[in-house]
C-alpha positions in Angstrom: -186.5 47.6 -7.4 -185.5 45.0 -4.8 -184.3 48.6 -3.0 -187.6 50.5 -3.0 -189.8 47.3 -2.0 -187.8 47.3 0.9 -188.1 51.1 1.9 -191.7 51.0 0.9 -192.0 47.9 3.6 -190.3 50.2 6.2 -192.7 52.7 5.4 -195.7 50.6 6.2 -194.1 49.1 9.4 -193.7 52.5 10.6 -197.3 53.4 9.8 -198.3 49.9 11.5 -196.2 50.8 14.7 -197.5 53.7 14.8 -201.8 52.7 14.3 -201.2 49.7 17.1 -199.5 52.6 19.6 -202.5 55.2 18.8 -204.4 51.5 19.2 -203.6 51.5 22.5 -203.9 54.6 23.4 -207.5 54.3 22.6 -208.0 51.2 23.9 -207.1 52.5 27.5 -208.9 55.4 27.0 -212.2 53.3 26.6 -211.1 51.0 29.4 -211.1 54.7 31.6 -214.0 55.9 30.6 -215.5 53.1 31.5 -214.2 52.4 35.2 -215.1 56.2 36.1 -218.5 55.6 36.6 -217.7 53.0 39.0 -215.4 55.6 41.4 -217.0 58.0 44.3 -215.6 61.1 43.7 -214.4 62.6 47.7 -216.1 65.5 49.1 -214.0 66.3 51.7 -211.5 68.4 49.7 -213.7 71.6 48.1 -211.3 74.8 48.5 -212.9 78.1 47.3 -213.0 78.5 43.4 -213.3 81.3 41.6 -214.5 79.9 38.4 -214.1 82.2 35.1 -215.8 81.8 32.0 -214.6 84.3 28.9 -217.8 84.2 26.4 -218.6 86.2 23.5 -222.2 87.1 22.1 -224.2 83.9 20.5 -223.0 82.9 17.0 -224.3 80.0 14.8 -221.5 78.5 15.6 -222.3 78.3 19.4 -226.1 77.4 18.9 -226.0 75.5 22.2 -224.7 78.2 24.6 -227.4 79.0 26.8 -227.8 74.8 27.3 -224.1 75.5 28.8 -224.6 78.6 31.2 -227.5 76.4 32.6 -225.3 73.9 33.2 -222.7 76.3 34.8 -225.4 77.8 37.2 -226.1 74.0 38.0 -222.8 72.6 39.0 -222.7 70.9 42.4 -220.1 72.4 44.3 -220.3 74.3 47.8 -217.7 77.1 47.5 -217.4 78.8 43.7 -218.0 82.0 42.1 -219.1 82.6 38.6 -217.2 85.0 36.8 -218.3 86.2 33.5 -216.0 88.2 31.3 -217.2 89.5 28.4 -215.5 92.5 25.6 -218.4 94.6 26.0 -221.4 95.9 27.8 -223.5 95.1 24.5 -222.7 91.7 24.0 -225.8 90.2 23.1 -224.8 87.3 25.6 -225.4 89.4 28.8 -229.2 89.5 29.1 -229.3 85.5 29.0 -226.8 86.0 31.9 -228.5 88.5 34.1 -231.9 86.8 33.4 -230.0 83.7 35.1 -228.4 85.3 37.8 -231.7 86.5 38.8 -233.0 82.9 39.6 -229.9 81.8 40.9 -228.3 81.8 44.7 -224.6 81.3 42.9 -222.6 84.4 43.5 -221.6 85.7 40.3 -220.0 88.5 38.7 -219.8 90.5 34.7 -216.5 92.0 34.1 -216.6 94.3 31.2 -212.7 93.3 29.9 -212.6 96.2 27.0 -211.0 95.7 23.6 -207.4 93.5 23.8 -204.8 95.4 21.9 -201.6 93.2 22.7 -203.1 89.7 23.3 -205.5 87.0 22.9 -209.3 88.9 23.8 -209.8 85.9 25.5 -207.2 85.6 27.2 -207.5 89.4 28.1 -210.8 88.3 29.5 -209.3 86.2 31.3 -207.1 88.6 33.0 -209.7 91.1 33.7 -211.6 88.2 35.5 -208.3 87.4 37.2 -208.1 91.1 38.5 -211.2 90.6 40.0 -209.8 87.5 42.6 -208.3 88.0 45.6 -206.5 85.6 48.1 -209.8 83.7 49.1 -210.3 82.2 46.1 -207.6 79.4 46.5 -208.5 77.8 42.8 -208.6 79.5 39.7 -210.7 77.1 37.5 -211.7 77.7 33.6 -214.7 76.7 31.3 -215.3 77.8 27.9 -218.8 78.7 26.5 -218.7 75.8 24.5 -218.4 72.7 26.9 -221.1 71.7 28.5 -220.0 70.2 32.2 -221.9 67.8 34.4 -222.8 69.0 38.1 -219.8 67.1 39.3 -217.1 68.6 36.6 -215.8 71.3 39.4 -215.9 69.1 42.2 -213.8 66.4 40.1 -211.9 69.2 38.2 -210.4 70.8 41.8 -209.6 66.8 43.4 -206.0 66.5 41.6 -205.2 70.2 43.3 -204.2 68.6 46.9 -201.5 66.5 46.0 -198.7 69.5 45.5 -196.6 67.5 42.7 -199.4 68.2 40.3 -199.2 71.8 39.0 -202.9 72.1 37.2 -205.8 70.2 36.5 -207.6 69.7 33.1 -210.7 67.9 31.7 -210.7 67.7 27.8 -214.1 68.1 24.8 -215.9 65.0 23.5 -217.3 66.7 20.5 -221.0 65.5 19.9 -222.4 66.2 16.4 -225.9 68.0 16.0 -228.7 66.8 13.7 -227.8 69.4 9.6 -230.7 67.5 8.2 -234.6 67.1 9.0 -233.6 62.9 8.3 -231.1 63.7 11.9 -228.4 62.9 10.2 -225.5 64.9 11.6 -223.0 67.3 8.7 -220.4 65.4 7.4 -217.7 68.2 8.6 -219.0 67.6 12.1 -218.8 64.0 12.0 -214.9 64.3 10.9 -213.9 66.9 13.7 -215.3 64.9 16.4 -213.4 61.6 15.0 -210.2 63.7 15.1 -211.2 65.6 18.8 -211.5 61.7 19.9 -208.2 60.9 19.0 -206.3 63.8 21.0 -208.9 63.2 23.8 -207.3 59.6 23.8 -203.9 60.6 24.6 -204.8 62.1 27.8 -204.6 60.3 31.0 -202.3 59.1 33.8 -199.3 60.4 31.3 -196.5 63.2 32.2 -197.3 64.1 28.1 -200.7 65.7 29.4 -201.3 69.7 28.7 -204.0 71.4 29.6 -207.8 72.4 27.6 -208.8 76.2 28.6 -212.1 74.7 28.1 -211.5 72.6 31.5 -208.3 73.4 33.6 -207.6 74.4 37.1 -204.8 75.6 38.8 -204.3 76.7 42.4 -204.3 80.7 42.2 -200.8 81.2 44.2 -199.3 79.3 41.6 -201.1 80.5 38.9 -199.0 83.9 39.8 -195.6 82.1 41.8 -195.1 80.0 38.3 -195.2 82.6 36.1 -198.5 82.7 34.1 -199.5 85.6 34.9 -196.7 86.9 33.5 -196.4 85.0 30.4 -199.9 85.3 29.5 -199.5 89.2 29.1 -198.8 88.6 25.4 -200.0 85.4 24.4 -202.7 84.0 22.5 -203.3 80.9 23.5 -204.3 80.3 27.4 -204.2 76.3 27.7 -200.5 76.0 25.8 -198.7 78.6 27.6 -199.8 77.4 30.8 -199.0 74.2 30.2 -195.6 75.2 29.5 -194.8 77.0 32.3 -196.1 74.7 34.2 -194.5 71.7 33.0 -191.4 73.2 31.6 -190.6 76.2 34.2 -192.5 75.1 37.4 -191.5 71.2 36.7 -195.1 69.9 37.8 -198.0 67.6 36.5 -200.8 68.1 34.7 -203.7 65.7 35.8 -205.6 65.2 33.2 -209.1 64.1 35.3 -211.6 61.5 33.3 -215.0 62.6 34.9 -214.4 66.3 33.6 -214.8 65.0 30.1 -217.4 67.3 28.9 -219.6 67.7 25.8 -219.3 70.0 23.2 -221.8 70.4 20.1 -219.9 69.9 17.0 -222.0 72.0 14.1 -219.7 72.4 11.1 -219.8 73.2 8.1 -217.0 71.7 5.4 -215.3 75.1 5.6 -215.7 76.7 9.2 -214.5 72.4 10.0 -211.2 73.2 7.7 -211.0 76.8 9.3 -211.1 75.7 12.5 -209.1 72.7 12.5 -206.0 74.5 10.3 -206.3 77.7 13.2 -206.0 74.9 16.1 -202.8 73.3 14.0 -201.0 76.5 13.3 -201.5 77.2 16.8 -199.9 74.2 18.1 -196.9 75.0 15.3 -195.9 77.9 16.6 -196.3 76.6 20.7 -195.1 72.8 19.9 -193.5 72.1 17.0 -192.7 69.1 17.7 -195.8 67.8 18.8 -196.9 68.9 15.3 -194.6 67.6 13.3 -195.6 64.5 15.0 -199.3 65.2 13.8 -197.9 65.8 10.6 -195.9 62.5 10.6 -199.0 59.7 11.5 -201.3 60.4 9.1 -198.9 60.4 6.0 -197.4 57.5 7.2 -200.9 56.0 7.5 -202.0 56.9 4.1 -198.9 56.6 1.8 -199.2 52.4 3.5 -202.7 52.1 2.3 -202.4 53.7 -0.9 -198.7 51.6 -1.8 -200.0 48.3 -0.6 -203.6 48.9 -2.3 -201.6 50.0 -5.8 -199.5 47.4 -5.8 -201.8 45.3 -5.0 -204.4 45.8 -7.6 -201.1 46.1 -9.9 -200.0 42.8 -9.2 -203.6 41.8 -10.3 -203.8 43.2 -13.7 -200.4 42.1 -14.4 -201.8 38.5 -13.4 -199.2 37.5 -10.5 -201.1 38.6 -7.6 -198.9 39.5 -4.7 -201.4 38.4 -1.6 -199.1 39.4 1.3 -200.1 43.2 -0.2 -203.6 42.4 0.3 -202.7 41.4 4.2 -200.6 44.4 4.7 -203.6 46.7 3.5 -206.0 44.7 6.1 -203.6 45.0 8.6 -203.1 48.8 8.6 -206.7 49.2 7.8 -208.7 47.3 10.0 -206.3 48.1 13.1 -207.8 51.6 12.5 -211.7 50.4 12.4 -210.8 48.9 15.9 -209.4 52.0 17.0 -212.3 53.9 15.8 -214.4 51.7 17.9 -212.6 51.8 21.4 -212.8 56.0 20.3 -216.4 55.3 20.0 -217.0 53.2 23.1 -214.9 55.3 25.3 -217.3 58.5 24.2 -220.3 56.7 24.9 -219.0 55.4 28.3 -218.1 58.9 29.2 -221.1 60.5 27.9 -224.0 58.0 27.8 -226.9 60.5 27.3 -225.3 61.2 23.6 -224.3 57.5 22.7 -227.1 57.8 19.9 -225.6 61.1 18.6 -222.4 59.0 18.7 -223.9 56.0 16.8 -224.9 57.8 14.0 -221.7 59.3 12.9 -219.8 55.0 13.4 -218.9 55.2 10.1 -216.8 57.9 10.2 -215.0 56.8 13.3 -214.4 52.8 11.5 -215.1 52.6 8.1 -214.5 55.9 6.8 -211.3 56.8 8.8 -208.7 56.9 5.5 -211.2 60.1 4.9 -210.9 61.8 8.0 -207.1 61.1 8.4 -207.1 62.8 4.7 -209.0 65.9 5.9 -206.8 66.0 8.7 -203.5 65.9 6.9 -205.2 68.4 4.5 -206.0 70.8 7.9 -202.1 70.0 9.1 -200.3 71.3 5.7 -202.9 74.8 5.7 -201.4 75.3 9.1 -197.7 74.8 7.9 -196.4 78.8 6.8 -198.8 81.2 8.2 -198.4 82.6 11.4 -201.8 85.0 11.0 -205.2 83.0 13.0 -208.3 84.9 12.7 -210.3 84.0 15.7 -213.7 85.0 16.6 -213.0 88.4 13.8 -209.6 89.2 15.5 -206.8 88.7 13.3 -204.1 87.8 15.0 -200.0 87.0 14.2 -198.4 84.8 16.0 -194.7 85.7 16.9 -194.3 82.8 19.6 -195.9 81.1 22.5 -196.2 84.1 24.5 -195.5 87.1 21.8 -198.7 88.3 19.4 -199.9 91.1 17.4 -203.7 91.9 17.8 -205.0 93.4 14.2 -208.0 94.9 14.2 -210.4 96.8 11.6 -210.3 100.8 12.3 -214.5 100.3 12.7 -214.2 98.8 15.8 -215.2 101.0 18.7 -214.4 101.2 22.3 -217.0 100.1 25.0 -219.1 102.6 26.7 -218.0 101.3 30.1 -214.0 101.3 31.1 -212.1 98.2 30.8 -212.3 95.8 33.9 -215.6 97.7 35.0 -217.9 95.1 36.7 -221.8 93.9 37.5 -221.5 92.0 40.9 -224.5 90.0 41.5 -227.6 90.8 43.7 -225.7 89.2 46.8 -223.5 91.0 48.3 -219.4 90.9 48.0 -218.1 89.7 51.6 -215.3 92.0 52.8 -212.7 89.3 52.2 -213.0 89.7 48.6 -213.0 93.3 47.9 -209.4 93.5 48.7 -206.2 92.4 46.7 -203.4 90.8 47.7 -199.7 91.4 47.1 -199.9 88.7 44.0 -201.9 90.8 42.4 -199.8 93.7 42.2 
């Protein structure tokens, strides 16, 4: 017995090294999120970006998309492009688009990708948009339809770009639960994914661990060809993993992860498109870093097993009428190291992101209190993701074969678009000479 009390008190050391590390992590996250606001972002380095968004009709789970391609046409920046690549010329998303191009001065441009067969569709968009740069667009930036930038995001996003020991630039999600209820009370299921979004979004920062968010990177467009993603994105799934591979692991460069390009997303989740989509991001990350999921997999059952053997024994040791107190300490330890980690999550969101603080305040309990819950649902998420290599994304099913190797699957119904793939709609102003060619990268 002596034995097991002693590997059971390893346990919960390990879980309590572990909770004052991610601690940390968030405490410093908070402490940068708060000193950004302070800093005067320079305007004296804004190269020419070509800035691609890949979007994809208007689901219910994207209620807030227009809100974002306003955003997008509002950005403060002097020299960008909008590039819009979409599947097909009926996406239901391109008449919002043309209706905002028409008010806008931005020079913007619809590439008409076609149906992926042997990748990602997104990250076919992607490459269609790509296609459609040349050698005066010095940056290659990325947004998805889901984040919601701030007029400064591109002009902090590119800053990172002049130093040449940093390989790409990335911003990350703070996801911001919408009202499920006419009391404006926000779904559970969202409430839980933006506690565990927080937590990644805490681990980024003035670290050689960062990786990139598709949702927010940039990467100077020589390099996005001289490193090899180009190349390695011809089979791939994910965009913001294989990047960050190649251009950590190959191309031996930083990632700068940039604090002011946190952005917003609306988190509206159901309990079972929550699971879905939290056990599709995990399996993802197990097939392009295992280890960085095993290590997922590791905190929160070293968390849990802690508080459930200290509170057992604990209330054990009570009914048996020799009450073992320094159980009860342990349990408070583990327990309410987490509440204070919830709150430095909490702070550093509202810090970031002032304008939803009060979105933020309604879901506190989740990010304190009611942690054990969400690291629960999280472990839950982590163990779906643990055999499968098939993701179904956006209808697409998809198998996973490695970081850079998939197998697109898709039902015999599906029919080609009536335009060819890569065909585009340039905007009303015209294309300067400059840009209608293509350099040897290209080819």
């Amino acid at each position: 017995m002596l034995f097991v009390n002693y590997i059971l008190f390893a346990l919960w050391l390990a879980a309590l090294i572990v909770a004052i590390w991610a601690t940390e992590a968030a405490r410093m996250f908070a402490r940068r999120m708060k000193k950004m606001h302070t800093r005067t972002l320079p305007t004296n380095f804004t190269p020419r970006v070509a800035l691609i968004l890949p979007v994809k009709g208007i689901t219910p789970h994207d209620p807030d998309t227009l809100a974002h391609l306003h955003a997008l046409f509002a950005l403060d920046y002097p020299h960008f492009r909008l590039l819009f690549a979409v599947e097909s010329p009926d996406d239901p998303i391109l008449p919002q688009i043309h209706r905002l191009r028409a008010t806008s001065k931005i020079r913007t441009e619809i590439i008409i990708a076609g149906l992926a067969t042997t990748r990602g569709q997104k990250v076919h968009n992607q490459l269609a948009a790509i296609d459609h740069t040349t050698s005066d667009d010095e940056i290659l930036a990325f947004v998805d339809a889901d984040a919601r930038p701030a007029p400064h995001w591109l002009r902090a996003l590119v800053i990172p770009l002049q130093h040449a020991e940093v390989g790409a630039a990335t911003g990350f999600r703070f996801y911001i639960p919408t009202p499920a209820s006419p009391s404006g009370k926000p779904s559970t299921a969202s409430a839980v994914v933006s506690v565990i979004n927080a937590g990644v979004a805490a681990l980024l920062g003035p670290y050689t661990r960062n990786s990139a968010w598709g949702g927010s990177m940039a990467i100077r467009r020589p390099d996005f060809f001289s490193f090899g993603v180009h190349a390695a994105w011809q089979h791939a799934l994910s965009d913001d993993y294989v990047l960050s591979f190649i251009v950590k692991k190959k191309a031996q460069q930083a990632i700068a992860f940039v604090s002011p390009c946190l952005v917003a997303s609306v988190a509206n989740f159901t309990g079972a498109s929550a699971f879905e989509f939290a056990a599709r991001q995990y399996r993802i990350t197990r097939i392009c870093e295992p280890f960085v999921w095993l290590t997922a997999v590791a905190s929160p059952i070293l968390y849990l097993s802690a508080l459930l053997y200290t509170s057992t024994f604990y209330l054990r040791s009570l009914l048996l009428g020799t009450p073992d107190h320094n159980l009860l300490v342990m349990f408070l330890a583990l327990y309410l190291i987490s509440i204070f980690r919830g709150l430095c999550l909490l702070q550093g969101g509202k810090s970031a992101l002032p304008q939803h603080a009060p979105a933020l305040s309604r879901i506190a309990f989740w990010y304190t209190l009611g942690y054990p819950l969400v690291a629960f649902f999280n472990l839950l998420a982590l163990l779906a993701s643990a055999t499968s290599r098939t993701i179904i994304w956006r209808g697409i099913r998809y198998t996973m074969h490695s970081r850079t190797e998939t197998t697109l699957h898709r039902a015999t119904t599906n029919t080609a678009p009536s335009l060819p793939p890569h065909s585009t709609t340039p905007s009303r102003e015209p294309t300067p000479p400059a840009l209608a060619t293509h350099d040897e990268a290209r080819t």
